[in-house]
C-alpha positions, 0 to 999 in steps of 0.5 A: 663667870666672873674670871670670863668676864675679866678676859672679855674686858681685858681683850677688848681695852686698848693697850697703851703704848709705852714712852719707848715705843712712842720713841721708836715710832717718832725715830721711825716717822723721821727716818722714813721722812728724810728718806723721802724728801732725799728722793724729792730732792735727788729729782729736782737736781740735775744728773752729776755732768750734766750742767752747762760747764761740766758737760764742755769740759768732760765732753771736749777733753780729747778733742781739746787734747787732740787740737793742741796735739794738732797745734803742737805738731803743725807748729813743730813741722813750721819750726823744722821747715823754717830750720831746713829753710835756714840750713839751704839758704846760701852762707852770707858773702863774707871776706876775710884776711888771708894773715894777720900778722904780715908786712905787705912788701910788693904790689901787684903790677909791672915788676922786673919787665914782667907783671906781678900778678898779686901782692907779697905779705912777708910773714913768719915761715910756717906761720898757717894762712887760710880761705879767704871766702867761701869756695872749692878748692881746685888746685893744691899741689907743687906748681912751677914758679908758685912753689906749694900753690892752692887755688880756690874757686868763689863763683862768679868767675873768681878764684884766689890764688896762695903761692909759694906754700913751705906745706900743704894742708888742704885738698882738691875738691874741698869745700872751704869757708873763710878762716879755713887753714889751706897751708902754711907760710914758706919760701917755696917756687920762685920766692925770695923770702918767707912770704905769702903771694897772693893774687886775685883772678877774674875770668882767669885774668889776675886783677888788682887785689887791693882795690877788689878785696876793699870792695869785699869789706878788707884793707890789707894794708890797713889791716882790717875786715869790715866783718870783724870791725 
């Protein structure tokens, strides 16, 4: 009876627990708290991207990219047009000496009973003479009194004419701008002396040189073109 008596009482106390178990317990409150009030604070705050900024810049990248894709290539096609633009507008009306280094010795005029039809530039045999504007070229061949002889057609009812050539260098047909080589300096055809003969026509009728070519921006007998001034 006694040692019965004993195990009722022993069941029936409770066990107190011991100062691990309280820091178990305490650490165990604390963790599921934190977990707790984690979740309450995960749902006050807004999704990630969801925000006013990051919604505008995740949500329009491509369509910013594709803009300025469409910028870039609308401003690249204006550049390649205005380009094409450039390349079909007509060259600039430019004028220049046919020689630099010459002595003007006859004028265009009565000369021997009979018209000189351009002026004389005496310079060095074999010395190149070129275009004196943009044109064709329409004659390049032996012609007659003109010796070596090359005619070039400007439009507008004018064509410059090159006489008494010692060899040609360019060709019938060829499109020429000023300063292109045609041939050079000799004493070919009826010439009396190395020189250049060089006469301006207009409506097939040669004209006074001088006077049109100062009208173009160049003095033959001062020696200067207004382009390169």
């Amino acid at each position: 009876m006694p040692a019965r008596s004993a195990r009722a009482n022993y069941r029936g106390r409770r066990r107190l627990p011991t100062p691990r178990s309280r820091y178990l317990a305490v650490l165990t409150t604390a963790v599921v708290s934190s977990a707790v009030v984690a979740l309450g604070t995960a749902a006050a705050l807004p999704e990630p991207h969801t925000d006013g900024l990051s919604m505008e810049v995740s949500g329009n990248y491509e369509d910013i990219t594709g803009r300025s894709g469409g910028l870039t290539g609308r401003a690249s096609r204006a550049d390649a047009h205005s380009t094409s633009e450039t390349a079909n507008q007509p060259a600039p009306d430019v004028w220049i000496l046919p020689l630099h280094a010459y002595t003007l010795t006859s004028f265009f005029g009565e000369r021997w009973g009979r018209l000189h039809p351009g002026v004389d530039l005496g310079a060095a045999q074999g010395a190149p003479f070129t275009a004196v504007a943009a044109g064709r070229v329409i004659l390049c061949r032996w012609n007659g009194g003109y010796g070596y002889n090359v005619m070039i057609d400007h439009g507008g009812d004018i064509v410059t004419v090159y006489g008494h050539a010692s060899k040609l260098l360019c060709r019938a047909g060829q499109q020429v701008k000023p300063g292109d080589e045609l041939a050079l300096v000799g004493d070919t055809g009826h010439s009396f002396g190395s020189h250049l003969h060089f006469e301006v026509r207009e409506n097939d009728k040669p004209i006074e040189p001088l006077a049109f070519m100062r009208k173009h921006g160049v003095d033959i007998q001062k020696h200067t073109e207004s382009v390169y001034s």
